[in-house]
N, CA, C and O atoms as a Maestro MAE file, in Angstrom:
{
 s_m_m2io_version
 :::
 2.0.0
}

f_m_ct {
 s_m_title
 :::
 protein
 m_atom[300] {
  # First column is atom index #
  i_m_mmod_type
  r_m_x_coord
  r_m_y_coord
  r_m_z_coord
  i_m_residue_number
  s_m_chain_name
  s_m_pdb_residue_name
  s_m_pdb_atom_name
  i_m_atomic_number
  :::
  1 25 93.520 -99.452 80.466 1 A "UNK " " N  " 7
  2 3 92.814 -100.413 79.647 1 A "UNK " " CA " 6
  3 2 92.701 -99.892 78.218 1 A "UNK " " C  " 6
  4 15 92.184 -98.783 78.084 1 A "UNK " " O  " 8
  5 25 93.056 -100.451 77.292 2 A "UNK " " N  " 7
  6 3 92.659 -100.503 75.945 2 A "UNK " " CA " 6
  7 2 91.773 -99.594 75.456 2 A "UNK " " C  " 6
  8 15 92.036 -98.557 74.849 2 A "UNK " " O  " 8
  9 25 90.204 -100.244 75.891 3 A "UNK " " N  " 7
  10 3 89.356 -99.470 75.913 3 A "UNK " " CA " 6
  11 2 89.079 -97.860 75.900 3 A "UNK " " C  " 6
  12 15 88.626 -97.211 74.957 3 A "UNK " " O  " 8
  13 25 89.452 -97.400 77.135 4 A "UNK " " N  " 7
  14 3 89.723 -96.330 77.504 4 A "UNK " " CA " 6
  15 2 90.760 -95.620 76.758 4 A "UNK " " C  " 6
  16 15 90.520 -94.415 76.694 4 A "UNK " " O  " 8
  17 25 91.775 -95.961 76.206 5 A "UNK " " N  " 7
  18 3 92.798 -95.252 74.771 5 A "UNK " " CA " 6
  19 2 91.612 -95.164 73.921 5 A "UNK " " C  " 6
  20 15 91.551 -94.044 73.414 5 A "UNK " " O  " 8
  21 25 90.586 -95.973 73.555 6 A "UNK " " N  " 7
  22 3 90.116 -95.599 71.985 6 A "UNK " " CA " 6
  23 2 89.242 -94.682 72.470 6 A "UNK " " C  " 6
  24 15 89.302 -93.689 71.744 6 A "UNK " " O  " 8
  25 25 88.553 -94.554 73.242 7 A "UNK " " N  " 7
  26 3 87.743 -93.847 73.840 7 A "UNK " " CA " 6
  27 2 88.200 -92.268 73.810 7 A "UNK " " C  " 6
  28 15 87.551 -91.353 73.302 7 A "UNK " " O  " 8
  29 25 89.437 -92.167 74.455 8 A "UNK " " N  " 7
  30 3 89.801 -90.984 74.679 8 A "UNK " " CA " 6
  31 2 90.766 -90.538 73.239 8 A "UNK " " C  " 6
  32 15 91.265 -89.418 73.128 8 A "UNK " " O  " 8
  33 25 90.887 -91.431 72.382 9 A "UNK " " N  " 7
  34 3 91.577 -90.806 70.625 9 A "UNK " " CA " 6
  35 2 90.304 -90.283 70.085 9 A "UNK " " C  " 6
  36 15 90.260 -89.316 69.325 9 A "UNK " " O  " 8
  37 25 89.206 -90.979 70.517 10 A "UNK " " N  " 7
  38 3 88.197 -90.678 70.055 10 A "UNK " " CA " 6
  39 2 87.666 -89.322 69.823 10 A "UNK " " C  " 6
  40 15 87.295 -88.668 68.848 10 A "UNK " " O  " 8
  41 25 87.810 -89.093 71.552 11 A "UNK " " N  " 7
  42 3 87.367 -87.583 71.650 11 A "UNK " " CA " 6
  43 2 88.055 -86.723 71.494 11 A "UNK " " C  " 6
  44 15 87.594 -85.622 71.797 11 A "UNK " " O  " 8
  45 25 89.213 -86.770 71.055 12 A "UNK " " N  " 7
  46 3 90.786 -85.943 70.866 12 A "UNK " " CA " 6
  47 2 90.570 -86.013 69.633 12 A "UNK " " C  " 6
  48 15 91.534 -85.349 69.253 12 A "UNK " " O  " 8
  49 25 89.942 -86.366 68.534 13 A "UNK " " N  " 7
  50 3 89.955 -86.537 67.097 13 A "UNK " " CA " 6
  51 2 88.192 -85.436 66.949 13 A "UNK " " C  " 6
  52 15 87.866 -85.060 65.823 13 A "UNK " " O  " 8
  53 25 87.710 -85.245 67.600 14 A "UNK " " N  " 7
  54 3 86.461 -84.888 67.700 14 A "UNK " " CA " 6
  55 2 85.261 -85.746 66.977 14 A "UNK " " C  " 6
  56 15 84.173 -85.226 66.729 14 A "UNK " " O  " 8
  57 25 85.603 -87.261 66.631 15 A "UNK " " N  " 7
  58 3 84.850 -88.292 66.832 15 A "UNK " " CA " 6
  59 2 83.803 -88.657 67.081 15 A "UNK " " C  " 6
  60 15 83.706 -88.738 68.306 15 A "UNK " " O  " 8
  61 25 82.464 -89.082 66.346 16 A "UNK " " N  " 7
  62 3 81.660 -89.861 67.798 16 A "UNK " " CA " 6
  63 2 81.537 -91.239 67.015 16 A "UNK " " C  " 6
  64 15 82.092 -91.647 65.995 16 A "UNK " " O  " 8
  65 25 80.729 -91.724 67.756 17 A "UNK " " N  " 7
  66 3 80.991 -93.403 67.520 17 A "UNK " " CA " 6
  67 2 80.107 -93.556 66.040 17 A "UNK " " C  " 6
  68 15 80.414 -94.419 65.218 17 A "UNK " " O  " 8
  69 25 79.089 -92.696 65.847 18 A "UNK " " N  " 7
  70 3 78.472 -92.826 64.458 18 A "UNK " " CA " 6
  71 2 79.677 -92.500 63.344 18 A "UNK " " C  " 6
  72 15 79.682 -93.182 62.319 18 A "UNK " " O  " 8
  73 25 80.628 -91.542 63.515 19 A "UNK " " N  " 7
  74 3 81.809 -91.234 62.358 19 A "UNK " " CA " 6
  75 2 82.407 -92.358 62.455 19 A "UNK " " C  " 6
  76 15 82.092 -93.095 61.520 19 A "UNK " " O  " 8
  77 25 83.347 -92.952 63.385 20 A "UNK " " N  " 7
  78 3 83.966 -94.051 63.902 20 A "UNK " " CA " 6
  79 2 83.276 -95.521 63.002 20 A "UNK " " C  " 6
  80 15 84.010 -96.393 62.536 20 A "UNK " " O  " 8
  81 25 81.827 -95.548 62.902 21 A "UNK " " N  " 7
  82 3 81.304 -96.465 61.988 21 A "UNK " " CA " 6
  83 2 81.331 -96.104 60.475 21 A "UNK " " C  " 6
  84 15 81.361 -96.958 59.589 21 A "UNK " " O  " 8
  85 25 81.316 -94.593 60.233 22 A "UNK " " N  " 7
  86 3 82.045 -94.221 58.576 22 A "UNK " " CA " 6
  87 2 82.859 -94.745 58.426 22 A "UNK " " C  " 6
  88 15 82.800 -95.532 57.481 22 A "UNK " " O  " 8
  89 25 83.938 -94.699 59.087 23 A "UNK " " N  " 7
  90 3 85.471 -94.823 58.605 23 A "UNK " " CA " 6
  91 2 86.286 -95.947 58.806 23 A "UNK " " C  " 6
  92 15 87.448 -96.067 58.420 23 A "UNK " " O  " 8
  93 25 85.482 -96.932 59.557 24 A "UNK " " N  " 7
  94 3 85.871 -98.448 59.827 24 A "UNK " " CA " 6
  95 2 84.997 -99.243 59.142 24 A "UNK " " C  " 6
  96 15 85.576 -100.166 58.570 24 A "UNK " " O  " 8
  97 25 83.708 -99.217 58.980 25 A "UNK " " N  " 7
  98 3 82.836 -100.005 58.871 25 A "UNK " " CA " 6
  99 2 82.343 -100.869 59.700 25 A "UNK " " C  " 6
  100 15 81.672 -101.856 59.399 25 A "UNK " " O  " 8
  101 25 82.722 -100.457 60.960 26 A "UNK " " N  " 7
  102 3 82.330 -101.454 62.118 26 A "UNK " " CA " 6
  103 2 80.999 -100.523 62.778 26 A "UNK " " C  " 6
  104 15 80.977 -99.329 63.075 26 A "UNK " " O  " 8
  105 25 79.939 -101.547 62.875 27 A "UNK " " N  " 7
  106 3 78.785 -101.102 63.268 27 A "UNK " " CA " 6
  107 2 79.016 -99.948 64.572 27 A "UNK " " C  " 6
  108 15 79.945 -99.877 65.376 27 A "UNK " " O  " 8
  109 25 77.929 -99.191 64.445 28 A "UNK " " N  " 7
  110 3 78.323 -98.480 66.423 28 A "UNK " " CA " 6
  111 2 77.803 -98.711 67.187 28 A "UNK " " C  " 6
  112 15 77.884 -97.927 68.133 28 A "UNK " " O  " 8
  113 25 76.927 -99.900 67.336 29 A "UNK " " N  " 7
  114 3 76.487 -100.812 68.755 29 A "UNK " " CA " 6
  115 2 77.522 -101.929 68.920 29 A "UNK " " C  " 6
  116 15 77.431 -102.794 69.792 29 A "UNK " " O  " 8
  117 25 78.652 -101.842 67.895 30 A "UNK " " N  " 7
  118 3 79.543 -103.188 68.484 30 A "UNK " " CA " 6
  119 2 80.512 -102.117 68.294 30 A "UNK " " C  " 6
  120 15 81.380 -102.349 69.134 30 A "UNK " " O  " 8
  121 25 80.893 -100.880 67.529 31 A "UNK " " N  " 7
  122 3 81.785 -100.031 68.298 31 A "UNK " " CA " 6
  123 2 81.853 -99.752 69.061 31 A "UNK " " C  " 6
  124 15 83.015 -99.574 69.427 31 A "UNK " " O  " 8
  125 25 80.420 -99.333 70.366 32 A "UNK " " N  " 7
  126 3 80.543 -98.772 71.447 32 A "UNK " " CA " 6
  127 2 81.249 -100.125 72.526 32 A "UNK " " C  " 6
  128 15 82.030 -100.062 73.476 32 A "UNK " " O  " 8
  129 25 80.601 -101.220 71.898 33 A "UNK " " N  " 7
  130 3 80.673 -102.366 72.739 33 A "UNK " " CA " 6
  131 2 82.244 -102.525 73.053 33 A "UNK " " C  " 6
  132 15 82.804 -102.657 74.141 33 A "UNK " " O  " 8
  133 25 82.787 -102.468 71.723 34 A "UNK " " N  " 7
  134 3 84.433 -102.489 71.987 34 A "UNK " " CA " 6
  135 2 84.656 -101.551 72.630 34 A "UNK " " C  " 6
  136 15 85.202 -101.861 73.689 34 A "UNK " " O  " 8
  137 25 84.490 -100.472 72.502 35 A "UNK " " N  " 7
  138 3 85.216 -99.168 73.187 35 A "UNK " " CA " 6
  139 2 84.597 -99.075 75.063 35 A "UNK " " C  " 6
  140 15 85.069 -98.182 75.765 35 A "UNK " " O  " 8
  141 25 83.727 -99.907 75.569 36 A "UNK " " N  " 7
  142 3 83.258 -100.315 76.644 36 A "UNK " " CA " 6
  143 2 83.791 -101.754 77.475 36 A "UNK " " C  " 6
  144 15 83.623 -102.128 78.636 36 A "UNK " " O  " 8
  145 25 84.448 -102.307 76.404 37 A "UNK " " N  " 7
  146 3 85.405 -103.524 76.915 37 A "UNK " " CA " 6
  147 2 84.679 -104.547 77.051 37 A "UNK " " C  " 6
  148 15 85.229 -105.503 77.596 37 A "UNK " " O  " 8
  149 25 82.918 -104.751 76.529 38 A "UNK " " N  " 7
  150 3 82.189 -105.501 76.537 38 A "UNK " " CA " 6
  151 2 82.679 -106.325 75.232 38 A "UNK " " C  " 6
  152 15 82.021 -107.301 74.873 38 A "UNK " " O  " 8
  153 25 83.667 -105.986 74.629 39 A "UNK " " N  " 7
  154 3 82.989 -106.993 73.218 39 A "UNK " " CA " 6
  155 2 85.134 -106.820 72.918 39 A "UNK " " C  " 6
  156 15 85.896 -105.939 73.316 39 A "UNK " " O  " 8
  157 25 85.422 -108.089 72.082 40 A "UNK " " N  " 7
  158 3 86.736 -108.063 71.526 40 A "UNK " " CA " 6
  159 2 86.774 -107.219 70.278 40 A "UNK " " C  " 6
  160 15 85.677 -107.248 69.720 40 A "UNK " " O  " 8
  161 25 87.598 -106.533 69.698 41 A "UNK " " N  " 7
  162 3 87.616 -106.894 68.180 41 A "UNK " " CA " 6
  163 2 88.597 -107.714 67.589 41 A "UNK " " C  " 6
  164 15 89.449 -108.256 68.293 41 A "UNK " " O  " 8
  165 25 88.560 -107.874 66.252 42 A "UNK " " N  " 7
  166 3 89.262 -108.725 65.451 42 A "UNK " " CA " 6
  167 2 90.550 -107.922 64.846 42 A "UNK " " C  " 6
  168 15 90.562 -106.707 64.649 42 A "UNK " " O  " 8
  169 25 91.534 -108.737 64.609 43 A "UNK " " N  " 7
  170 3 92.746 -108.076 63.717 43 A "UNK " " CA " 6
  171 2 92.261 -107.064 63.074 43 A "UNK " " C  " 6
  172 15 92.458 -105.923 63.492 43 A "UNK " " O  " 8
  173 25 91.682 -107.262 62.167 44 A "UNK " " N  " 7
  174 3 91.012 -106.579 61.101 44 A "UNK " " CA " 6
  175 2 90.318 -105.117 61.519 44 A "UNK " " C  " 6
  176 15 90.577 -103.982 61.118 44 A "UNK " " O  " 8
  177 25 89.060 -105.725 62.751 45 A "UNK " " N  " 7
  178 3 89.138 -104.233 63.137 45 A "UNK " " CA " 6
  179 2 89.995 -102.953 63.919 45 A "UNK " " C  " 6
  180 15 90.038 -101.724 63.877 45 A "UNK " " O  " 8
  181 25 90.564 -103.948 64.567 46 A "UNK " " N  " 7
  182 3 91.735 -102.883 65.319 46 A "UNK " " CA " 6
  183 2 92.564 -101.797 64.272 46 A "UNK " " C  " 6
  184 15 92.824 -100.596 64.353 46 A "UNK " " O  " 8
  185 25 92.881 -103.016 63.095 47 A "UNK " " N  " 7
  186 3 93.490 -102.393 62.031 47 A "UNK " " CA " 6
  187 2 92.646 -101.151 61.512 47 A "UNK " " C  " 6
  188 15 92.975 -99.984 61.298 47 A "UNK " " O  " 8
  189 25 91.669 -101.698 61.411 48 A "UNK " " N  " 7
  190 3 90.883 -100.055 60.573 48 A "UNK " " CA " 6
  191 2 90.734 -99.128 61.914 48 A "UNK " " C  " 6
  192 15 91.035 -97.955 61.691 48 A "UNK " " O  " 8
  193 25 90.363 -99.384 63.159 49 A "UNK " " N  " 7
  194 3 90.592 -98.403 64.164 49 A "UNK " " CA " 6
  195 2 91.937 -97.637 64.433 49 A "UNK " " C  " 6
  196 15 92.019 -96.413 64.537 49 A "UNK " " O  " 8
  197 25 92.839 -98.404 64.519 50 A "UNK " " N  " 7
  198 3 93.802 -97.652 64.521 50 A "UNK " " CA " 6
  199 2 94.500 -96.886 63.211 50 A "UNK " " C  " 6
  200 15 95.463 -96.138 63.380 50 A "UNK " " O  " 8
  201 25 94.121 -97.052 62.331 51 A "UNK " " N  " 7
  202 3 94.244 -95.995 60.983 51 A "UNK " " CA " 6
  203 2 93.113 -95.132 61.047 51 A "UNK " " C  " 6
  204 15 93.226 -93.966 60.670 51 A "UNK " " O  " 8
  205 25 92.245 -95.490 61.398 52 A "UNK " " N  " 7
  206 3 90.831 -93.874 61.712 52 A "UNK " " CA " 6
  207 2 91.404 -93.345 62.623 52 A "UNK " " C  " 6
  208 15 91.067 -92.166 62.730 52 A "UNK " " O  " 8
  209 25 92.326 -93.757 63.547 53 A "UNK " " N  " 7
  210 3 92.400 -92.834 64.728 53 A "UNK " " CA " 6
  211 2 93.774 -92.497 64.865 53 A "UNK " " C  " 6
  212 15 94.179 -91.950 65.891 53 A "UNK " " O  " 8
  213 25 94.752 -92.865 63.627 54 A "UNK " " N  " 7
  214 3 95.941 -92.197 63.611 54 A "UNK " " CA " 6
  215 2 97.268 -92.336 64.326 54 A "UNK " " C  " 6
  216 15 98.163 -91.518 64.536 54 A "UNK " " O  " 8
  217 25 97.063 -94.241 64.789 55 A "UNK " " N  " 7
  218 3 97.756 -94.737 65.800 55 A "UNK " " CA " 6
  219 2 97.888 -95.969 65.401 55 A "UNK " " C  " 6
  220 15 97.284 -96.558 64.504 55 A "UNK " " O  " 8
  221 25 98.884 -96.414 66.262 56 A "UNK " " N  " 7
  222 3 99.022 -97.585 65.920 56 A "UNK " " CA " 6
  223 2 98.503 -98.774 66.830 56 A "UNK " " C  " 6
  224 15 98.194 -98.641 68.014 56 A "UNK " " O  " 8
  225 25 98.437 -100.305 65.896 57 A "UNK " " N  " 7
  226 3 97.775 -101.044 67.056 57 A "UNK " " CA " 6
  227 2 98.478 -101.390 68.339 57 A "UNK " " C  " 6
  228 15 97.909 -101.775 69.361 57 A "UNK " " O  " 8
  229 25 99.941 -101.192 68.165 58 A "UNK " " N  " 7
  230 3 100.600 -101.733 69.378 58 A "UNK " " CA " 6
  231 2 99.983 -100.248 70.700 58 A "UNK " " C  " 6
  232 15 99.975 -100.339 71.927 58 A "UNK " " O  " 8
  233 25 99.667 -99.369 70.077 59 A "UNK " " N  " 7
  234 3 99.091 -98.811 71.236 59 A "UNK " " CA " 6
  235 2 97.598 -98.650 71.332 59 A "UNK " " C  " 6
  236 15 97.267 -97.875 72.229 59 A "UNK " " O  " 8
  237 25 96.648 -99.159 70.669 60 A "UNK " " N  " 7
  238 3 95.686 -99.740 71.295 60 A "UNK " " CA " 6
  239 2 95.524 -100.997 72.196 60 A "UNK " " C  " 6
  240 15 94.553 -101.216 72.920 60 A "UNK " " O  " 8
  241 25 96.742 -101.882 72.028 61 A "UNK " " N  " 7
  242 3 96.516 -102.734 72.815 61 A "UNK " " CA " 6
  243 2 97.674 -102.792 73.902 61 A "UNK " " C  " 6
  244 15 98.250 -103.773 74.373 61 A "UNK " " O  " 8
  245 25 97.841 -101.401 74.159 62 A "UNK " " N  " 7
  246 3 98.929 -101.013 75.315 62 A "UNK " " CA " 6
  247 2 100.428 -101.597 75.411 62 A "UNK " " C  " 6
  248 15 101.286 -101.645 76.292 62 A "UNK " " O  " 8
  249 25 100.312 -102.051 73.973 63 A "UNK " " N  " 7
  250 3 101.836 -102.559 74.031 63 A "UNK " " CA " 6
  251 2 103.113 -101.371 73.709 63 A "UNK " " C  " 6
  252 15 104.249 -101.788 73.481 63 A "UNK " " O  " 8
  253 25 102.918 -100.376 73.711 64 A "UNK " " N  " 7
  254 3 103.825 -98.723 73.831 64 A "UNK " " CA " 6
  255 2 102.392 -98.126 74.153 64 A "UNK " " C  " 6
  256 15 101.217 -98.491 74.206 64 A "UNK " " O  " 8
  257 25 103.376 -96.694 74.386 65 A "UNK " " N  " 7
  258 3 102.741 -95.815 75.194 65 A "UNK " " CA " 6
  259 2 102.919 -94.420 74.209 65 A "UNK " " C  " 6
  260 15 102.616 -93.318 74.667 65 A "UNK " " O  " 8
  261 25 103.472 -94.583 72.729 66 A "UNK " " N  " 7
  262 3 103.939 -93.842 71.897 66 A "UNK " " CA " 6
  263 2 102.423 -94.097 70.910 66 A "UNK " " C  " 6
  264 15 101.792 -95.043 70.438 66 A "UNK " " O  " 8
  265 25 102.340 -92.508 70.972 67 A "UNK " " N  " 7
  266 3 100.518 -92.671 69.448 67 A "UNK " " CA " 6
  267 2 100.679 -92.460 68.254 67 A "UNK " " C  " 6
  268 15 99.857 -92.686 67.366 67 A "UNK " " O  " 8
  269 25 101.949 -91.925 68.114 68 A "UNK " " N  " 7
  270 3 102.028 -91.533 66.246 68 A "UNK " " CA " 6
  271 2 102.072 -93.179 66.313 68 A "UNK " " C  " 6
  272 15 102.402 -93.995 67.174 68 A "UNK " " O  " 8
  273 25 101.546 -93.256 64.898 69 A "UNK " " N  " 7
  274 3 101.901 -94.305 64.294 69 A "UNK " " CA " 6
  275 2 103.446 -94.934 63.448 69 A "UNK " " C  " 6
  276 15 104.309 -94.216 62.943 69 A "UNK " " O  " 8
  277 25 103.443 -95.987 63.481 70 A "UNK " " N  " 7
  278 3 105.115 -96.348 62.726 70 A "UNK " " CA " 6
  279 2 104.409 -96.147 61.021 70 A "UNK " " C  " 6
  280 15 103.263 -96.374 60.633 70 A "UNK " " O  " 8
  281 25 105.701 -95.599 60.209 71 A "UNK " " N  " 7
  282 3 105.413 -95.158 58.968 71 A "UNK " " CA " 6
  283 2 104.875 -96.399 58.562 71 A "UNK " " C  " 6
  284 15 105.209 -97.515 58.960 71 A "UNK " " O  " 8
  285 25 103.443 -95.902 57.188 72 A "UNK " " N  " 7
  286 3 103.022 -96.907 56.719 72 A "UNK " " CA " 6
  287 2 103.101 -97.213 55.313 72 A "UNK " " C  " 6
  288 15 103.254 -96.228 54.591 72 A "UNK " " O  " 8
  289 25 103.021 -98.566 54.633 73 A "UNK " " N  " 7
  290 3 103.201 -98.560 53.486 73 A "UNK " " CA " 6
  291 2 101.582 -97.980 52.443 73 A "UNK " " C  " 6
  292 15 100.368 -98.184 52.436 73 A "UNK " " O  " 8
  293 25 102.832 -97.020 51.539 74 A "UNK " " N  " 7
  294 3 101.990 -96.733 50.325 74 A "UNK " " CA " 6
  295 2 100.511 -98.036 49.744 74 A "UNK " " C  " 6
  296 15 100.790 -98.448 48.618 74 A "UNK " " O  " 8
  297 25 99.485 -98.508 50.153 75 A "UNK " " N  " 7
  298 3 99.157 -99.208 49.882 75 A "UNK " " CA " 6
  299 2 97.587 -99.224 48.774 75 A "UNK " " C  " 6
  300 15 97.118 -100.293 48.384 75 A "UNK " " O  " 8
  :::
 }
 m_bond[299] {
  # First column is bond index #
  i_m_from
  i_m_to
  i_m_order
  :::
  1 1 2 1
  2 2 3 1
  3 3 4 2
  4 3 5 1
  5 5 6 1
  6 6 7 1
  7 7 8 2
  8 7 9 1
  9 9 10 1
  10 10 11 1
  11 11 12 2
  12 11 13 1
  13 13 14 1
  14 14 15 1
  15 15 16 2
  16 15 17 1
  17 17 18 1
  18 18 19 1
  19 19 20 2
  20 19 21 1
  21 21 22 1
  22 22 23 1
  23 23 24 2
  24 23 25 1
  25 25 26 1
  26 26 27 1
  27 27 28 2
  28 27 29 1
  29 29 30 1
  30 30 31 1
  31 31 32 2
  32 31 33 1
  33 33 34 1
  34 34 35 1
  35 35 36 2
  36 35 37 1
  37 37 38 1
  38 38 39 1
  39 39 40 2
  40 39 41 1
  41 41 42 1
  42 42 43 1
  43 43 44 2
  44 43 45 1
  45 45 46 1
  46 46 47 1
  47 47 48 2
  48 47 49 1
  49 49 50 1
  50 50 51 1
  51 51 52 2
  52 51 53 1
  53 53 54 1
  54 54 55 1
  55 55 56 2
  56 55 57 1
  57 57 58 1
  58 58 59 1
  59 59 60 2
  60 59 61 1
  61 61 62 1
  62 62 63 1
  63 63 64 2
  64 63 65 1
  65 65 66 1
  66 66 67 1
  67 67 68 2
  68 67 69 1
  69 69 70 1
  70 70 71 1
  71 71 72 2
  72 71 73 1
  73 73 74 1
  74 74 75 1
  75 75 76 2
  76 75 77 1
  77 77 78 1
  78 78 79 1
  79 79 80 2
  80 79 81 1
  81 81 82 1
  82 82 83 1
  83 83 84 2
  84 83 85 1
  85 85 86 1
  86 86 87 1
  87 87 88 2
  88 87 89 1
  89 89 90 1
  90 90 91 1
  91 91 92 2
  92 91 93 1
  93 93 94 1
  94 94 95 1
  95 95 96 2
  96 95 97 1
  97 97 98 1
  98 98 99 1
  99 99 100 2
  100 99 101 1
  101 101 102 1
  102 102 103 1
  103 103 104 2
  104 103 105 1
  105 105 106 1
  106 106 107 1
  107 107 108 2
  108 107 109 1
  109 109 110 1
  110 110 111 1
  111 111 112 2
  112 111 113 1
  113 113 114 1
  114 114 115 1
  115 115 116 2
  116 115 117 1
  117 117 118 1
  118 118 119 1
  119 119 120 2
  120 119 121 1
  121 121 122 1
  122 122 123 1
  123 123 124 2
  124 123 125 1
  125 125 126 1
  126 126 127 1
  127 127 128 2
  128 127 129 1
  129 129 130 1
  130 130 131 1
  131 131 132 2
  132 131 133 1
  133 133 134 1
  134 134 135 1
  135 135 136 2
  136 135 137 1
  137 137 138 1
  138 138 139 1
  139 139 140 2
  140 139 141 1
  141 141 142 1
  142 142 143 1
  143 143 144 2
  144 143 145 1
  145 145 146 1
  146 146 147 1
  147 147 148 2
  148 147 149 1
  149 149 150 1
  150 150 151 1
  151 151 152 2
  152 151 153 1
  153 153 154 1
  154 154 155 1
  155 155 156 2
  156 155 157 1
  157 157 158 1
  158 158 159 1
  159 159 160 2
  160 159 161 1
  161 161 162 1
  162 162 163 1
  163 163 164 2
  164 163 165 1
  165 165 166 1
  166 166 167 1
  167 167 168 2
  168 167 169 1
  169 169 170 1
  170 170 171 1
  171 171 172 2
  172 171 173 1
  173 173 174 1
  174 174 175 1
  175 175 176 2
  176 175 177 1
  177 177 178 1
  178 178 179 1
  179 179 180 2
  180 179 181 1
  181 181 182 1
  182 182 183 1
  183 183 184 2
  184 183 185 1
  185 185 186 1
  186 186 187 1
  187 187 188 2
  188 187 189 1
  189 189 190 1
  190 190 191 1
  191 191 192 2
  192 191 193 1
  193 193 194 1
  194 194 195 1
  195 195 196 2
  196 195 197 1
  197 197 198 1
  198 198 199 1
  199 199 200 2
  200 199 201 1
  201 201 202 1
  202 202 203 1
  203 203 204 2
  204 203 205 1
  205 205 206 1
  206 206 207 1
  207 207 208 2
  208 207 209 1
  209 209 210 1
  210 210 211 1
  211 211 212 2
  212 211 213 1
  213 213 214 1
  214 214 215 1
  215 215 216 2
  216 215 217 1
  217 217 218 1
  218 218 219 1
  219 219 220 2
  220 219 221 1
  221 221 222 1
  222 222 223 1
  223 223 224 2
  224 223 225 1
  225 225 226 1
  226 226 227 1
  227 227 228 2
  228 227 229 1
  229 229 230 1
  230 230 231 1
  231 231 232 2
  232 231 233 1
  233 233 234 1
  234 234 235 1
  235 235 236 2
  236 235 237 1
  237 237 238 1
  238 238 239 1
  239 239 240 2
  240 239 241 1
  241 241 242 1
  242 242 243 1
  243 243 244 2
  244 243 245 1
  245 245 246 1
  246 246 247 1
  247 247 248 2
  248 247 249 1
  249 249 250 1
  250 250 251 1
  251 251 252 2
  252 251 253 1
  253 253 254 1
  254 254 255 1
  255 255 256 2
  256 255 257 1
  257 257 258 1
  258 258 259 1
  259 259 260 2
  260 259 261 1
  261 261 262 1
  262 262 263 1
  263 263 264 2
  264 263 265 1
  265 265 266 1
  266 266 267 1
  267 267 268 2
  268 267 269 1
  269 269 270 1
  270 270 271 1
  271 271 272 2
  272 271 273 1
  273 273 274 1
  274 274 275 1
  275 275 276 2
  276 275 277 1
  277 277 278 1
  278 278 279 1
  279 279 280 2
  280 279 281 1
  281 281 282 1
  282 282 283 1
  283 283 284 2
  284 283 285 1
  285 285 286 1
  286 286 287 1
  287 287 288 2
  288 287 289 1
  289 289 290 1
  290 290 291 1
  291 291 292 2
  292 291 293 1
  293 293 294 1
  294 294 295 1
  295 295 296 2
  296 295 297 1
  297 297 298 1
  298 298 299 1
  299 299 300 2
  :::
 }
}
């Protein structure tokens, strides 16, 4: 499950869900919520999750099984 990837980049990054709300801007009672499978996120947040966590979205949402991320643009 999904979930369980962010969960465990999480703790492989040495993470907790209060940093996780630094670096996304997504609250950490609706971070935990996502990372518990209680709650969706939006494009938008996946996007900032998966750049805090150094991956890409096709593998937060289990579509590869590969975590580097695909190169990104200078932006």
């Amino acid at each position: 499950m999904a979930d369980s990837r962010l969960k465990q980049l999480r703790k492989e990054k040495g993470y907790t869900q209060v940093k996780m709300q630094l670096l996304t801007g997504i609250d950490q009672s609706d971070y935990s919520k996502i990372e518990n499978g209680k709650r969706y996120y939006t494009f938008e947040q996946c996007k900032k999750i998966a750049t805090a966590l150094g991956t890409s979205m096709d593998y937060l949402a289990e579509l590869t099984d590969v975590v580097e991320p695909y190169p990104r643009k200078n932006t």
